[in-house]
C-alpha positions in Angstrom: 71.4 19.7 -44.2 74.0 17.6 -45.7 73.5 17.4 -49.8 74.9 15.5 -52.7 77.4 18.2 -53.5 78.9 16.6 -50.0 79.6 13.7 -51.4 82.8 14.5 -53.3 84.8 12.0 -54.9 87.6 12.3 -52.6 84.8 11.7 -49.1 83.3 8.8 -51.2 86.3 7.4 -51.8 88.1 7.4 -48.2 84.6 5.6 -46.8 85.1 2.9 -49.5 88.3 2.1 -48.7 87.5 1.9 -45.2 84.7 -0.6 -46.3 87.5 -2.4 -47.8 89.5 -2.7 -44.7 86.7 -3.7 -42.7 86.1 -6.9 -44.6 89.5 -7.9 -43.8 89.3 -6.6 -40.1 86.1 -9.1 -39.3 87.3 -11.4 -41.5 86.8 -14.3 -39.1 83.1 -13.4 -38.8 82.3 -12.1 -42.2 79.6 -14.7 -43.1 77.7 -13.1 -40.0 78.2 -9.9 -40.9 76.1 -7.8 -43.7 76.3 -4.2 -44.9 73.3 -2.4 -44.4 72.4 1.8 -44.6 73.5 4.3 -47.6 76.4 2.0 -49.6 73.5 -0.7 -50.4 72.4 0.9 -53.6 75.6 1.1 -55.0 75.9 -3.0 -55.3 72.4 -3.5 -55.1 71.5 -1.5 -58.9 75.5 -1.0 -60.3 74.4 -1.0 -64.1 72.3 2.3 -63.4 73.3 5.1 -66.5 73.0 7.5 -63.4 75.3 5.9 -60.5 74.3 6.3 -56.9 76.0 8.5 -54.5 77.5 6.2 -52.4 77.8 7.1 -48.8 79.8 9.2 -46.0 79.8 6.7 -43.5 79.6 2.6 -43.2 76.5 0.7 -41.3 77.8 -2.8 -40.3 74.8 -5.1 -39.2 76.2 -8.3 -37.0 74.3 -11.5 -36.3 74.9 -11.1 -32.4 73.4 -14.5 -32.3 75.9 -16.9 -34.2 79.0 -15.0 -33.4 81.4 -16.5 -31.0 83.6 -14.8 -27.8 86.8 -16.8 -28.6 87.6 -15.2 -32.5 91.5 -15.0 -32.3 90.8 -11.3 -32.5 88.3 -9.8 -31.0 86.2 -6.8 -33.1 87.3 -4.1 -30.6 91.2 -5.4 -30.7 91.0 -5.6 -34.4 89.5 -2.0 -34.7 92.3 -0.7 -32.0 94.8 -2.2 -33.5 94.2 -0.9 -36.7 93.5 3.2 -35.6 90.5 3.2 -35.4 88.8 4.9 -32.4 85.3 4.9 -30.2 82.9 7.1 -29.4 82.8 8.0 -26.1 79.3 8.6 -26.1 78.0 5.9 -28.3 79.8 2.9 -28.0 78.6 1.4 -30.9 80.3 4.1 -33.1 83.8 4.2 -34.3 86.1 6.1 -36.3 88.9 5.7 -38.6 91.2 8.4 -39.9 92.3 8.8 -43.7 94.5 10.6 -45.7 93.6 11.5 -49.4 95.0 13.6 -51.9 93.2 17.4 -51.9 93.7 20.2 -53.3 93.6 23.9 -51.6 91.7 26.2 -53.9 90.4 29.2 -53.4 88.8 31.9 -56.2 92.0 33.8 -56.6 94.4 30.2 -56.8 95.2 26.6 -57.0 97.6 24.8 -54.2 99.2 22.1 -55.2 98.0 18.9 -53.7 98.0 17.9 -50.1 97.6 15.2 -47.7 93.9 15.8 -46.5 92.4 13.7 -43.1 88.9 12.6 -43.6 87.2 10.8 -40.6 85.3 7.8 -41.4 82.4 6.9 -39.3 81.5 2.9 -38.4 78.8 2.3 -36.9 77.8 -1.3 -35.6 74.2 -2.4 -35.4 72.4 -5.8 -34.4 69.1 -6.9 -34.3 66.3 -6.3 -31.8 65.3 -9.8 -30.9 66.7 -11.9 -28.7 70.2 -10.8 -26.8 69.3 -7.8 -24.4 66.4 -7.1 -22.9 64.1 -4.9 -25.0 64.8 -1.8 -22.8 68.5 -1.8 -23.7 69.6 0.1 -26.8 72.6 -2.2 -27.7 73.2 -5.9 -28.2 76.6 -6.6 -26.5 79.1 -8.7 -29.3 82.0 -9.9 -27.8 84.0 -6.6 -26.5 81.7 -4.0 -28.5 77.9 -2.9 -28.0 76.3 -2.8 -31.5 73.4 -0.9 -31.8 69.7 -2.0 -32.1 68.0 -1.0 -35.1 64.7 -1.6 -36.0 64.3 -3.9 -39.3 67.8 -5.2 -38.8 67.0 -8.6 -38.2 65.4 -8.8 -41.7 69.0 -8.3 -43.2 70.3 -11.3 -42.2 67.9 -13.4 -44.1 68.3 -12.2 -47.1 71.4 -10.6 -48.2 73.3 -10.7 -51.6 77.4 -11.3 -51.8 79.2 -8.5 -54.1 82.8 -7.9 -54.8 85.0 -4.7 -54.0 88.0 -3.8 -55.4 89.9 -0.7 -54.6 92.6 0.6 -52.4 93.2 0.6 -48.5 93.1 3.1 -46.1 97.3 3.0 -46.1 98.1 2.1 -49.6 97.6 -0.9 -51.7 95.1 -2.5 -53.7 93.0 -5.2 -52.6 89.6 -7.0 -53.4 87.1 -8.6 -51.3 83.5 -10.4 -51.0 80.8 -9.3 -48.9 77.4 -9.3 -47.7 74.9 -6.8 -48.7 71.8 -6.1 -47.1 68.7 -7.4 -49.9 66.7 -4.5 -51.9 63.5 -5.5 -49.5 64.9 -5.2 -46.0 67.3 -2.2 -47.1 64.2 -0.3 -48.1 62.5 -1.6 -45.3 65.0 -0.3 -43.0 65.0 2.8 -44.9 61.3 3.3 -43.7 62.4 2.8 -40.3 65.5 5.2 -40.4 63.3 8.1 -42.1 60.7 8.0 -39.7 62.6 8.5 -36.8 65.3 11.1 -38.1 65.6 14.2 -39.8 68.1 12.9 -42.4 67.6 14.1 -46.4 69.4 11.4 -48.2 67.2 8.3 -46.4 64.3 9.6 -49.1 66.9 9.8 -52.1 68.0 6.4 -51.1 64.7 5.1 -51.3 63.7 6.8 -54.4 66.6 5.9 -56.3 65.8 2.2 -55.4 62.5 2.1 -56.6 63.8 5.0 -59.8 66.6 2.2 -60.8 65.7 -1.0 -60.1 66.0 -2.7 -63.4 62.5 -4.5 -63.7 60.4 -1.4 -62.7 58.2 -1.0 -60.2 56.5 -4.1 -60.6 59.5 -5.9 -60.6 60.3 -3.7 -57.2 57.0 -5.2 -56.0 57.5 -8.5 -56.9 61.0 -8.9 -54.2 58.4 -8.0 -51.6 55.7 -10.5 -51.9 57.5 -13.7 -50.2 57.4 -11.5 -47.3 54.2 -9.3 -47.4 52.9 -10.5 -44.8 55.8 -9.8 -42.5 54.8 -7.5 -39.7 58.3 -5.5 -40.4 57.9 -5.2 -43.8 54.4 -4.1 -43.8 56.0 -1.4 -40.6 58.8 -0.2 -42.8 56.6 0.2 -46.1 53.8 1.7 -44.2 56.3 4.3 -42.8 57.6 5.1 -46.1 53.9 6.0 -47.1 53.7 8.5 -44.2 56.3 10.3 -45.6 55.6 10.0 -49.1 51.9 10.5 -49.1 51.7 13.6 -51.1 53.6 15.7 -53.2 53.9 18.1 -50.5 54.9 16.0 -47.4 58.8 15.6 -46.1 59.5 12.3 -48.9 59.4 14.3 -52.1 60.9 17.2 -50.5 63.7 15.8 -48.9 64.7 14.0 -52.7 64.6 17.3 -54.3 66.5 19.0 -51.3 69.4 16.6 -51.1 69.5 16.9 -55.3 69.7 20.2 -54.5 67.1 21.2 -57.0 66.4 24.8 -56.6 64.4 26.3 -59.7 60.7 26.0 -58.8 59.5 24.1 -61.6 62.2 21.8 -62.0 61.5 21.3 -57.8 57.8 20.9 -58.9 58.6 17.8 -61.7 61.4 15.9 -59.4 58.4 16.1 -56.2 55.4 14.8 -58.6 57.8 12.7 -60.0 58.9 11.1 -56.4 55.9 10.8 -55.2 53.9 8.9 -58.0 56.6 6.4 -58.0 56.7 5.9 -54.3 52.7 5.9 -54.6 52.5 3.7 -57.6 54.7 0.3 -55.3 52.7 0.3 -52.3 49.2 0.9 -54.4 50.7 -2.4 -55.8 51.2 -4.0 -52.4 48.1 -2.7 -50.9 49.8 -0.5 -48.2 48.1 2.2 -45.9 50.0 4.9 -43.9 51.3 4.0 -40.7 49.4 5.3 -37.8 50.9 4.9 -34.0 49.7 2.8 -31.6 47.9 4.6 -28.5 
């Protein structure tokens, strides 16, 4: 079970400036590309008193549709050029290698402070309609397979642009504008994510959303009424009440697990407190539990 003690400064910090880097890399097809997964809180809410985690790895969603096969680099020349490498095994996955400052430390001394590796994962997704048939599991985008995912094509309608400023991968400072996956979709997608994997910080994510976003939860609600009646959204919500439908099922759990809340009644407050939020937006939107088609 990975845990928010895992998300050390240093980790957080290597994937950021890998973010950084990977604005510039798909620079020629940035307007059709948008940041989805575990960073979006962090520029969605960034005037929250208690500031997101941040995330481990990057989720890059590309509108397969509108990007052309002549760029004057290509994403998987840009990525090889650069260091980065591919999964062998998923295609749509890529690493890139960085070196941070760390310190060896044990209980009986202090190193002084070394060069430490950290392997950043990419991870390329796409839409699920049009492109490949519906029994493939990737869209192909010029020389790279991105991965289907389901909600992504939601992100590319309504995305916000934010600013990062930090340092690259190999030294320097640099800032950029990007895309950011909207609160709706991202919690949307969130729903979809959680319900097929076993993967703790999917319910933080969507917890801290609807804990932070700065007009409550009826300001939460009101972001998804344009769309309510978007066979997705209604998917992605109803999926997030499957999980979250009492203090006792994997939602509230998994928030107090990845806080790593371990006295019992401290565990008992954080679970209530989790689930009567998550209940209290989609009582608002009038959304039932997602049941499986026979």
């Amino acid at each position: 079970m990975v845990s928010i003690s895992q998300y050390g400064e240093r980790e957080v910090k290597a994937c950021k400036s890998v973010l950084l880097e990977l604005v510039h890399l798909l620079g020629e097809i940035k307007d059709e590309m948008v940041i989805i997964g575990g960073w979006a809180p962090t520029f969605l809410l960034p005037q929250s008193d208690d500031p997101h985690v941040g995330s481990l790895d990057i989720d890059v969603a590309l509108d397969f549709s509108k990007i052309p096969d002549n760029t004057y680099h290509t994403i998987l020349k840009a990525f090889l050029k650069r260091g980065y490498t591919q999964d062998k095994d998923q295609p749509f996955r890529f690493f890139r290698k960085v070196k941070v400052e760390g310190v060896f430390q044990t209980d009986a001394f202090q190193s002084d402070a070394f060069q430490m590796p950290i392997n950043v994962e990419v991870d390329l997704m796409a839409g699920e309609y049009g492109g490949t048939a519906k029994a493939h599991r990737t869209q192909k985008i010029q020389d790279v397979r991105a991965r289907k995912a389901r909600g992504c094509d939601l992100a590319f309608d309504s995305s916000i642009t934010v600013t990062l400023e930090g340092d690259l991968p190999d030294g320097g400072k640099d800032k950029v504008n990007f895309k950011v996956v909207g609160i709706a979709p991202f919690l949307v997608m969130k729903g979809m994510a959680m319900f097929e994997r076993m993967k703790e910080k999917d319910a933080y994510d969507i917890y801290y959303c609807v804990e932070h976003y700065p007009g409550g939860v009826e300001g939460f609600a009101a972001e998804f009424r344009p769309q309510i009646k978007n066979k997705l959204i209604i998917e992605g919500l109803e999926k997030i009440r499957s999980k979250f439908a009492s203090i006792e099922h994997i939602g509230p759990k998994w928030v107090a697990d990845f806080l790593e809340v371990t006295d019992k009644e401290d565990r008992a407050i954080i679970m209530r407190r989790v689930y009567e939020e998550i209940s209290e937006l989609l009582d608002i939107l009038k959304i039932s539990s997602w049941e499986e088609k026979a």
